[in-house]
C-alpha positions in Angstrom: -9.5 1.5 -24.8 -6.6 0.9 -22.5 -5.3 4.2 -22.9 -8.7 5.7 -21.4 -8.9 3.0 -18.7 -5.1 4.0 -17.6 -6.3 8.1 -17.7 -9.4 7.0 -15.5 -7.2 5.1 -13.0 -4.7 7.8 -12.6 -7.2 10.5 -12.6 -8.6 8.7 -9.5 -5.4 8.0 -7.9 -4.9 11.9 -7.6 -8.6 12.4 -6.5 -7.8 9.9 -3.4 -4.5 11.6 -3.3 -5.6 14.6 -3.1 -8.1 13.4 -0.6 -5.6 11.8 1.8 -4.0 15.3 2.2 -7.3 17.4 2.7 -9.3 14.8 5.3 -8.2 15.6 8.9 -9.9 12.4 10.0 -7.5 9.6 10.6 -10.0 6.6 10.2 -10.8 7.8 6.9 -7.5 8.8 6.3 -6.4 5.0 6.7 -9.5 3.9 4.6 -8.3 6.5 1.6 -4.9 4.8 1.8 -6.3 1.7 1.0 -8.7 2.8 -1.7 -5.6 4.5 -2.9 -3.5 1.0 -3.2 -6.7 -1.1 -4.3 -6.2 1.6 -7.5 -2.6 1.2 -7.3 -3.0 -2.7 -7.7 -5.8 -2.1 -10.6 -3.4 0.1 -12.7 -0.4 -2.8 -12.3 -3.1 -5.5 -13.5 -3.8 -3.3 -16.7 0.0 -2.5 -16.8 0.5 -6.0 -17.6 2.2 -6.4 -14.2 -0.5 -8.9 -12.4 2.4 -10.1 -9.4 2.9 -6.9 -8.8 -0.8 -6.3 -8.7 -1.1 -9.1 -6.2 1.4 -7.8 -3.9 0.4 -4.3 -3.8 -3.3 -5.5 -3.5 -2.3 -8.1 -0.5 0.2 -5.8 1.1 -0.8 -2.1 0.2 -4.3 -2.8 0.6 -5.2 -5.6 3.3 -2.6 -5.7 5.6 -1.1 -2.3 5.6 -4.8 -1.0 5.7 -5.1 -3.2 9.1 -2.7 -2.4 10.4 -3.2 1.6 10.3 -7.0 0.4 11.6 -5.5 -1.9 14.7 -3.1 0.9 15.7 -5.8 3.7 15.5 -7.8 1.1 17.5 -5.4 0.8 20.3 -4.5 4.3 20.8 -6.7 6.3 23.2 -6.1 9.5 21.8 -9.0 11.2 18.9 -8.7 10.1 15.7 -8.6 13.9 14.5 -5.5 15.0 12.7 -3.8 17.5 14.4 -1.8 19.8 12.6 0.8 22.5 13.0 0.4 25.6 11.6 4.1 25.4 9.9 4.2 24.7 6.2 7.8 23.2 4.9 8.7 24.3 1.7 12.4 22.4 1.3 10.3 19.2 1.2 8.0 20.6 -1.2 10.7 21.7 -3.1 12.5 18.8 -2.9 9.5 16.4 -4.1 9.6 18.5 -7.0 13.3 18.5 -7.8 13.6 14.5 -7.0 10.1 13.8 -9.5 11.7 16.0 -12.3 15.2 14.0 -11.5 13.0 10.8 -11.9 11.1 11.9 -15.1 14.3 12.7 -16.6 16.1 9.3 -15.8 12.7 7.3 -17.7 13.6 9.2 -21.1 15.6 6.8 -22.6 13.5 3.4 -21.4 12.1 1.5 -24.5 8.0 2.2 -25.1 5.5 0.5 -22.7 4.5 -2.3 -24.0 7.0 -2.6 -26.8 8.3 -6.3 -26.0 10.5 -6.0 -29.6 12.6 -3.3 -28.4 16.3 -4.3 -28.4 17.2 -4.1 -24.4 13.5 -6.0 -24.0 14.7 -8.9 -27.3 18.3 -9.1 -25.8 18.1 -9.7 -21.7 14.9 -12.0 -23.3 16.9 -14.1 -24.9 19.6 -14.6 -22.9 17.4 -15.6 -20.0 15.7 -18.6 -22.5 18.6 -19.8 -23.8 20.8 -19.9 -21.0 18.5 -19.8 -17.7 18.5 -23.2 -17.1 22.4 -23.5 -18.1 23.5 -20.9 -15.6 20.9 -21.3 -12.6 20.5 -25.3 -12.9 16.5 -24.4 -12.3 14.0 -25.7 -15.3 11.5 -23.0 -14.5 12.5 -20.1 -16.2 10.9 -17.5 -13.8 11.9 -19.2 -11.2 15.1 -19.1 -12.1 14.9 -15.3 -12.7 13.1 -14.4 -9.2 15.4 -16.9 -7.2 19.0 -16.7 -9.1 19.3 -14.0 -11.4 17.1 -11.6 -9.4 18.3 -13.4 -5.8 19.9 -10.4 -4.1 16.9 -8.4 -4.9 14.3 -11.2 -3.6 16.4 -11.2 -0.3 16.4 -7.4 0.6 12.2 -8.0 -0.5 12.2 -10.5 2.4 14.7 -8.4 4.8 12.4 -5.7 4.7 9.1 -7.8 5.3 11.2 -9.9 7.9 12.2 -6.6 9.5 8.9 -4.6 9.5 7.2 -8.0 11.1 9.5 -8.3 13.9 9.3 -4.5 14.8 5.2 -4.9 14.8 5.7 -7.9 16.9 8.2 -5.2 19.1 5.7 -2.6 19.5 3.1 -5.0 20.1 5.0 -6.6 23.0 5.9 -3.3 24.3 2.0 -2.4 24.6 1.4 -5.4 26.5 4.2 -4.3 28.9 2.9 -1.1 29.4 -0.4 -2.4 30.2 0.6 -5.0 32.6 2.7 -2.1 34.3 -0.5 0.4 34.8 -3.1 -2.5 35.9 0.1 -3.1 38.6 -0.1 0.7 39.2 -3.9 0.6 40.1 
C-alpha cells in the first residue's frame, strides 16, 4: 500500500512539475509551487519524516506561497511570463550530469526504512547511551537537534534570519520609492 501511495505522490509531483514549466501565467505559476510543496510535505509524512513535513508544509507552502502572491501583488507589471526565445542547453546538461552525480552518491545508503541496518543500529546507539553523558540535555532529540546537530541548526536559522531581513530590505526600499514618486507628483 505505501509503495502505491509513494508512486501516486511522485507521479503528481512531476504532473505539477511539469505544470510549473508549461503555464506562462505567474499567479498560477505561484499557486502550482505551492501545490507542488503541499505534495512535497505529504510524501515526507509518508516518508516517516513528519518535522520535515511540517516545515516544508509551513515554509514551502504558506509562507513562500505568500510571499510570491504579495510580490506579484505589488508589482505593476502583467502577471504574464515573458520569455526569451533562447533555450540553454549547459544548464540542461548540467541538471543532468549533477542528478546522475547525486543518484550515484545514494548507492551505497542502507534500505528506506531499514532501521536494523548497521550505520542506522550504530549512530543509534551511541546517541541513547551517551546523549545525555556528552550534551548534559535529558531529552534525547533535543540533544541531537541542539548539540550533536548544532552547527547544522545554526546555518538553518542563518539562512531564515538572512532571507527575513532582506524581505524586510526590499520592503523598506518599496516604501522609499513610493514616498519619493508621491514627492515627485
Amino acid at each position: 500500500m505505501s509503495l502505491i501511495v509513494n508512486l501516486v505522490l511522485l507521479v503528481f509531483l512531476l504532473v505539477m512539475a511539469l505544470a510549473v514549466l508549461k503555464t506562462r501565467h505567474l499567479f498560477a505559476m505561484a499557486m502550482l509551487f505551492g501545490l507542488y510543496s503541499l505534495l512535497v510535505a505529504g510524501l515526507f509524512v509518508v516518508l516517516d519524516a513528519p518535522d520535515v513535513a511540517f516545515t516544508e508544509a509551513a515554509v514551502g507552502t504558506g509562507i513562500s506561497t505568500v510571499l510570491m502572491l504579495v510580490t506579484l501583488a505589488s508589482t505593476k507589471s502583467g502577471h504574464e511570463l515573458v520569455s526569451t526565445a533562447k533555450t540553454r542547453v549547459a544548464p540542461l546538461i548540467m541538471c543532468f550530469v549533477m542528478g546522475g552525480v547525486l543518484i550515484y552518491g545514494t548507492h551505497d545508503i542502507a534500505e528506506l526504512g531499514k532501521i536494523d541496518s548497521a550505520p542506522h543500529q550504530q549512530v543509534a546507539a551511541r546517541y541513547i547511551k551517551d546523549g545525555q553523558k556528552d550534551t548534559g540535555v535529558p531529552n534525547l532529540v533535543t540533544a541531537v537537534l541542539a548539540s550533536y546537530r548544532g552547527f547544522d541548526t545554526l546555518g538553518e536559522v542563518t539562512v531564515v534570519l538572512t532571507a527575513g531581513i532582506g524581505v524586510l530590505m526590499l520592503l523598506g526600499n518599496r516604501r522609499k520609492l513610493r514616498v519619493k514618486e508621491s514627492a515627485n507628483e
